[in-house]
VOMAR-48575 format. One line per 4 residues: number of its first residue (from 1); for each residue x, y, z of N, C-alpha, C. Coordinates in Angstrom, 2 decimals, padded with zeros to 5 digits. Example, Ala and Ser with C-alpha at 12.3 -4.5 7.8 and 13.67 -1.06 7.14 Angstrom:
// residues 2
1	013.19:-005.69:007.80:012.30:-004.50:007.80:013.20:-003.30:007.80; 012.85:-002.25:007.08:013.67:-001.06:007.14:012.90:000.03:007.87
END
This chain:
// residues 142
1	-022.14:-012.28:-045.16:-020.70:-012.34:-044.99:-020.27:-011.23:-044.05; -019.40:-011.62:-043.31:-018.60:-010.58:-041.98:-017.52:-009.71:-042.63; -017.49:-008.68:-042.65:-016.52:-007.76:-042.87:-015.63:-006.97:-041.84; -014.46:-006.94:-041.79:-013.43:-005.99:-040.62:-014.58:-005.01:-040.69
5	-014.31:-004.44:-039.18:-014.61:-003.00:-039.09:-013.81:-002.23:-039.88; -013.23:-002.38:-039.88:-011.77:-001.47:-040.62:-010.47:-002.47:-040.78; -009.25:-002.12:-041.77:-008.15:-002.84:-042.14:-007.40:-001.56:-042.91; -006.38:-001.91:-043.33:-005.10:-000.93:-043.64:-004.76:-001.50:-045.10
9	-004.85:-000.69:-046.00:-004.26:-001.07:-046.87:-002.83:-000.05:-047.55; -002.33:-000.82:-048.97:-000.57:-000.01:-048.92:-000.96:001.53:-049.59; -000.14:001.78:-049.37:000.28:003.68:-049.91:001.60:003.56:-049.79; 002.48:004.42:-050.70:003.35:004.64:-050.77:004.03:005.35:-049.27
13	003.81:006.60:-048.86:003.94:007.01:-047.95:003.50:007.17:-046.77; 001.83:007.39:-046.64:001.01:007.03:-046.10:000.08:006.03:-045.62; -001.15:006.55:-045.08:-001.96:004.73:-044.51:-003.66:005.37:-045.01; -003.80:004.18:-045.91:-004.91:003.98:-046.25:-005.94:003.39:-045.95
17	-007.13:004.02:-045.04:-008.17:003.40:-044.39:-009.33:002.73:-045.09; -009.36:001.71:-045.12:-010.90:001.48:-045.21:-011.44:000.63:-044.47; -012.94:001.14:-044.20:-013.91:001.35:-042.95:-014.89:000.27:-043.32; -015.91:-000.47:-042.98:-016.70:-001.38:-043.84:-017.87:-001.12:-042.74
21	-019.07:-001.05:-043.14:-020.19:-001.06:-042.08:-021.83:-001.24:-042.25; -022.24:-001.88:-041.73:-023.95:-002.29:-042.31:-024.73:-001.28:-042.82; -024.32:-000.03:-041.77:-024.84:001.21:-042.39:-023.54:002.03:-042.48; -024.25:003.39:-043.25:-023.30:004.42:-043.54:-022.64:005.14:-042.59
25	-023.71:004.70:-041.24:-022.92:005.61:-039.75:-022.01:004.70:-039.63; -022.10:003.51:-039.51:-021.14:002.13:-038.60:-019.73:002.54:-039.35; -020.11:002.57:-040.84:-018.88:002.74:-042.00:-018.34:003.82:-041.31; -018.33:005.07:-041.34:-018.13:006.32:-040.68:-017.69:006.28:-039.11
29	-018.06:005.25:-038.49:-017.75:005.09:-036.94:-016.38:004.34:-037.09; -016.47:003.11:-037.62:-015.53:002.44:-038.54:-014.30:002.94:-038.51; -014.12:003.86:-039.60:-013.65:004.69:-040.00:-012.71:005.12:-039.00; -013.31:006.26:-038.37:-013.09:007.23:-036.76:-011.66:005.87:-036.00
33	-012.74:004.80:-035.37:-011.38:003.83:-034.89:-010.74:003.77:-035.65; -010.67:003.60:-036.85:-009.51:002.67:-037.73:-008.32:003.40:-037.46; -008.73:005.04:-037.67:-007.57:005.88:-037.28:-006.99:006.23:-036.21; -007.65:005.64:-035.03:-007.42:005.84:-033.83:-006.52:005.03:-033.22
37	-006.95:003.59:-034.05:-006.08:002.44:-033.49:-004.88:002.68:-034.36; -004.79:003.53:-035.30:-003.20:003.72:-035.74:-002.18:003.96:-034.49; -002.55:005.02:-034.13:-001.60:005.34:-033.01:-001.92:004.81:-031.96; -002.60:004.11:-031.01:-002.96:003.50:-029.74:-003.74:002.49:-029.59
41	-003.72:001.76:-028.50:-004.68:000.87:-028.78:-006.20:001.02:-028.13; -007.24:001.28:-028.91:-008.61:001.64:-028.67:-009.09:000.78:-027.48; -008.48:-000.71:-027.51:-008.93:-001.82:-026.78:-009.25:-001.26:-024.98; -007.95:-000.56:-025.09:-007.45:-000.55:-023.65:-008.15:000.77:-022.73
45	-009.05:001.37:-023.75:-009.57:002.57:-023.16:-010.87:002.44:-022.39; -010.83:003.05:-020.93:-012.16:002.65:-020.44:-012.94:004.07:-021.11; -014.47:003.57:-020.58:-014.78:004.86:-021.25:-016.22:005.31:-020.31; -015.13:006.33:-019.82:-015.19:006.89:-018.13:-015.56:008.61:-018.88
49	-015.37:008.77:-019.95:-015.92:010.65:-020.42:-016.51:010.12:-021.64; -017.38:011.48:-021.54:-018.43:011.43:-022.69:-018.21:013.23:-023.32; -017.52:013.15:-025.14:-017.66:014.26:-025.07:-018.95:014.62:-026.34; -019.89:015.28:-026.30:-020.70:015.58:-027.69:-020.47:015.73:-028.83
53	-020.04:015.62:-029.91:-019.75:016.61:-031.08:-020.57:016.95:-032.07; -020.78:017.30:-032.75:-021.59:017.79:-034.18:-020.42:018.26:-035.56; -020.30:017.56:-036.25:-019.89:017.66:-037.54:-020.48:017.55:-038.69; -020.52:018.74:-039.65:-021.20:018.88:-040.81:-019.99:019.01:-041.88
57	-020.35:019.19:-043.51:-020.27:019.40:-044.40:-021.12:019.49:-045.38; -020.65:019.75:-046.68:-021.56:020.15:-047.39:-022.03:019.08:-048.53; -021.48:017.51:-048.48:-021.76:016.47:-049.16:-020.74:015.56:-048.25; -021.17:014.32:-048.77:-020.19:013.22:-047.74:-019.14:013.04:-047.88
61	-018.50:013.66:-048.88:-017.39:013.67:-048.98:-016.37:014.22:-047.71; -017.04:015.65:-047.77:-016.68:017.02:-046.81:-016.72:016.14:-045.22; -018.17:015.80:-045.20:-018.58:015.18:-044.21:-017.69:014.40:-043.58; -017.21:013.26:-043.83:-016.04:012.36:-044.01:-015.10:012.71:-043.28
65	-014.35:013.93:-044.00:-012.56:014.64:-044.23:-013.26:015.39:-042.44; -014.09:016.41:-042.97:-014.49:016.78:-041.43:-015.20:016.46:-040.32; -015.39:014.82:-040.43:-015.45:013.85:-039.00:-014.50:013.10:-038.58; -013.39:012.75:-039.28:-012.02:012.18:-039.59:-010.91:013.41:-038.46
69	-010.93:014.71:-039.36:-010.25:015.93:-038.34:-010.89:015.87:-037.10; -011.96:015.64:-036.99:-012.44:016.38:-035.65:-012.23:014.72:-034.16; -012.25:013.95:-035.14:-011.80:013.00:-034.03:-009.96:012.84:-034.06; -009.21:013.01:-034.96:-008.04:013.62:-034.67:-008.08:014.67:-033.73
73	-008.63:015.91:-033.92:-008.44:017.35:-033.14:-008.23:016.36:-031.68; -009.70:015.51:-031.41:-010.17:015.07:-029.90:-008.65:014.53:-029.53; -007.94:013.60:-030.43:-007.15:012.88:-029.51:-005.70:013.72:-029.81; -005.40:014.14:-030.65:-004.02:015.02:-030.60:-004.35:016.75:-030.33
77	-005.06:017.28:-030.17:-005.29:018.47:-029.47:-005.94:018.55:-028.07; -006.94:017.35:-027.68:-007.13:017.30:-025.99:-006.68:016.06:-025.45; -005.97:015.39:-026.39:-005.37:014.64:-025.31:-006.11:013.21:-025.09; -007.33:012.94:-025.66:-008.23:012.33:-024.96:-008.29:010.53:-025.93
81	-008.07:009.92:-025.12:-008.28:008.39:-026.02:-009.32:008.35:-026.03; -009.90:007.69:-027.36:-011.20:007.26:-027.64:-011.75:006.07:-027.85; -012.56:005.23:-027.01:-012.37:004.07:-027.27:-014.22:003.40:-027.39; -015.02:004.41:-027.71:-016.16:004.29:-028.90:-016.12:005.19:-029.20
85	-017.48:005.15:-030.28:-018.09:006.20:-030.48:-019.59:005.65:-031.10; -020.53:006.19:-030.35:-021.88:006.14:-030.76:-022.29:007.80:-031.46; -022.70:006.91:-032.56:-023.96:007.88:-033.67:-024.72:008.29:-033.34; -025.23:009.39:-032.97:-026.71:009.39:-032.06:-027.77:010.16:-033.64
89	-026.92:010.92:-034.49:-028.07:011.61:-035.89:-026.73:011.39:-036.54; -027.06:010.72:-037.76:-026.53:010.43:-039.16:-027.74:011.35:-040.14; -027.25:012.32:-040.64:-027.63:012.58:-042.29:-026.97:012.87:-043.13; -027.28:011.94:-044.27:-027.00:012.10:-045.14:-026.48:013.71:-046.14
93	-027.30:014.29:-045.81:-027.10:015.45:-046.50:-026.01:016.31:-045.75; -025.28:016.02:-044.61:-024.23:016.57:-044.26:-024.03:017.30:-042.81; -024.37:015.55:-041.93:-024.39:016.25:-040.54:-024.19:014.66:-039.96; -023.15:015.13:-038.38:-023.17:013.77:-037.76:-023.07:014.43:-036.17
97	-023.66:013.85:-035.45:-024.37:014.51:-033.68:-023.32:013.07:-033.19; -022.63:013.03:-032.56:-022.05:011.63:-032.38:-020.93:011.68:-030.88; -021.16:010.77:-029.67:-020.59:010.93:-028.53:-019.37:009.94:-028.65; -018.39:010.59:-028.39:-016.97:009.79:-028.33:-016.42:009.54:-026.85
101	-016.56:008.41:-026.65:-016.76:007.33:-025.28:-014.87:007.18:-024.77; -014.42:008.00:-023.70:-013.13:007.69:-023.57:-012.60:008.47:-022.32; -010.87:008.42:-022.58:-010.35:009.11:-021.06:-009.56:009.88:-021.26; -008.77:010.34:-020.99:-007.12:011.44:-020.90:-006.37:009.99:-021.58
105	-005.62:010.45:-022.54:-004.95:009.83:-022.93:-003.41:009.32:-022.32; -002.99:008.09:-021.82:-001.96:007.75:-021.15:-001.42:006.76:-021.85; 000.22:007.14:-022.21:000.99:006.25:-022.80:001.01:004.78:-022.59; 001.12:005.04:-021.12:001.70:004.02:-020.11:000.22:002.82:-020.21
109	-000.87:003.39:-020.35:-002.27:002.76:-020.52:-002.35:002.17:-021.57; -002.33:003.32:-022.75:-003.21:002.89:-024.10:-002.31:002.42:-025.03; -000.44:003.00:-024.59:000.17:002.44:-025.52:000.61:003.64:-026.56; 001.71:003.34:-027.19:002.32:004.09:-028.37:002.54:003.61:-029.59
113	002.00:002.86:-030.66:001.75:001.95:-031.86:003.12:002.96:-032.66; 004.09:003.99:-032.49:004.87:004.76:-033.32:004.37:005.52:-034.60; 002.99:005.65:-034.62:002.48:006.25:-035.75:001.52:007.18:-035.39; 001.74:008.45:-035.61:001.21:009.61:-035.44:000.12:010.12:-036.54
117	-000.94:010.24:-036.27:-001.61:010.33:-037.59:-001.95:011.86:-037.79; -001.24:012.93:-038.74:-000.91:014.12:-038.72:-002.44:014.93:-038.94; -002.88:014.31:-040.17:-003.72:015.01:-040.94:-004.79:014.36:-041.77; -006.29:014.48:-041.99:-007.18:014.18:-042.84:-006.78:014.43:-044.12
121	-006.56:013.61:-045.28:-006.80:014.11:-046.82:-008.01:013.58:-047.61; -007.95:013.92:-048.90:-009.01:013.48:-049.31:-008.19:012.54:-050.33; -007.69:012.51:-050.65:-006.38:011.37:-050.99:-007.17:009.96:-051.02; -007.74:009.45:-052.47:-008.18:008.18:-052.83:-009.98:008.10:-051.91
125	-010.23:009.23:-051.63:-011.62:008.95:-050.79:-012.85:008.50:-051.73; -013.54:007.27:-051.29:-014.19:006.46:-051.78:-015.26:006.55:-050.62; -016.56:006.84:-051.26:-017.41:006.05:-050.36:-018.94:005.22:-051.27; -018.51:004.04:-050.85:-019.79:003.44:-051.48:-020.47:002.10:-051.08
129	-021.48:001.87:-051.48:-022.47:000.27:-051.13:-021.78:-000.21:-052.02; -021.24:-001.30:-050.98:-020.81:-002.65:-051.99:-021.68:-003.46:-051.26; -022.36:-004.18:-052.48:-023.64:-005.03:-052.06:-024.66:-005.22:-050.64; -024.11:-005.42:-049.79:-025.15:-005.44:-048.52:-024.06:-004.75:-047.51
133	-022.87:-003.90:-047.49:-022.91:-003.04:-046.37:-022.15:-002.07:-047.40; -021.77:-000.88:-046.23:-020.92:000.18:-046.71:-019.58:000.19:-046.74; -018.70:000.66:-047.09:-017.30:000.63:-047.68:-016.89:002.07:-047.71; -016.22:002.97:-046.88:-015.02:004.03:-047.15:-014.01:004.16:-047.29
137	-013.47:004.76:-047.88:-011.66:004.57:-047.51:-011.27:005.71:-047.74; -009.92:006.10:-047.77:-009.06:007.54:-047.71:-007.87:007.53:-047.06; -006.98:008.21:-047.22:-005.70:008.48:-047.04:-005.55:009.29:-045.74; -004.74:008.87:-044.77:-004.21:009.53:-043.61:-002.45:010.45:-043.90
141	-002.44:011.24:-043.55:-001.26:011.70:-043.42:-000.30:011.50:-042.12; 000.75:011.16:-041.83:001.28:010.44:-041.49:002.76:011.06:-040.85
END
C-alpha cells in the first residue's frame, strides 16, 4: 500500500506533521518537506546549491526536534528554498549527514502559502513502524 510522503493533520492552534516513509531516513526526509511545503512551494525549487549538514541528538526523539530546527534555521535564517534532500548517513543512535538540494529563496518563484513555520516542538512527537513503513509526526509552531 502507497502512503503520502507527508499530510497535515488538525491542532488546535498549530500544524501537525506526519511524515510516512519505507525507511526511517525517507520518514525523516518526509518530514523536513512536509514543513517546508507549509510555507512555499518545494515543487518550484530548482536545485542549483548543495548545502552539507550533520545533525545529531541524543535519541530520536532529540534527533527529530534537531533535524526539523536545522532545516527551518536553512530556510528562515539563510534564506534558502529547499527543494530535496538526500540522506547520505542515517543512525539510529543519533546522527543524520544529509545534503539539502535548493536556491535563495524568492517569493516571486517559490511562492508565499501565508504560513510561517516559527519553531520545532516536541508537541505529540510520535515515531514508529506501522507495519511495513515508518510513520512520524509532531507539532510545528506556527
Amino acid at each position: 500500500m502507497a502512503y503520502p510522503p507527508f499530510e497535515y493533520g488538525d491542532h488546535t492552534a498549530d500544524i501537525l506533521i506526519i511524515a510516512n516513509g519505507s525507511t526511517l531516513p525517507e520518514a525523516f526526509r518526509n518530514a523536513a518537506l512536509g514543513v517546508l511545503n507549509i510555507m512555499y512551494d518545494t515543487g518550484r525549487v530548482d536545485k542549483v546549491e548543495t548545502v552539507n549538514v550533520t545533525v545529531e541528538g541524543v535519541d530520536l526523539e532529540q534527533l527529530l526536534f534537531n533535524w526539523i530546527d536545522e532545516v527551518i534555521y536553512w530556510f528562515d535564517g539563510r534564506k534558502m528554498a529547499i527543494g530535496d534532500i538526500v540522506i547520505n548517513r542515517f543512525d539510529e543512535s543519533g546522527r543524520i549527514e544529509a545534503a539539502l538540494l535548493g536556491e535563495h529563496y524568492d517569493v516571486n518563484k517559490h511562492g508565499f502559502r501565508g504560513t510561517i513555520v516559527k519553531a520545532m516542538t516536541y508537541n505529540m512527537m510520535r515515531i514508529d513502524k506501522v507495519n511495513d513503513h515508518y510513520r512520524v509526526q509532531f507539532v510545528v509552531d506556527i
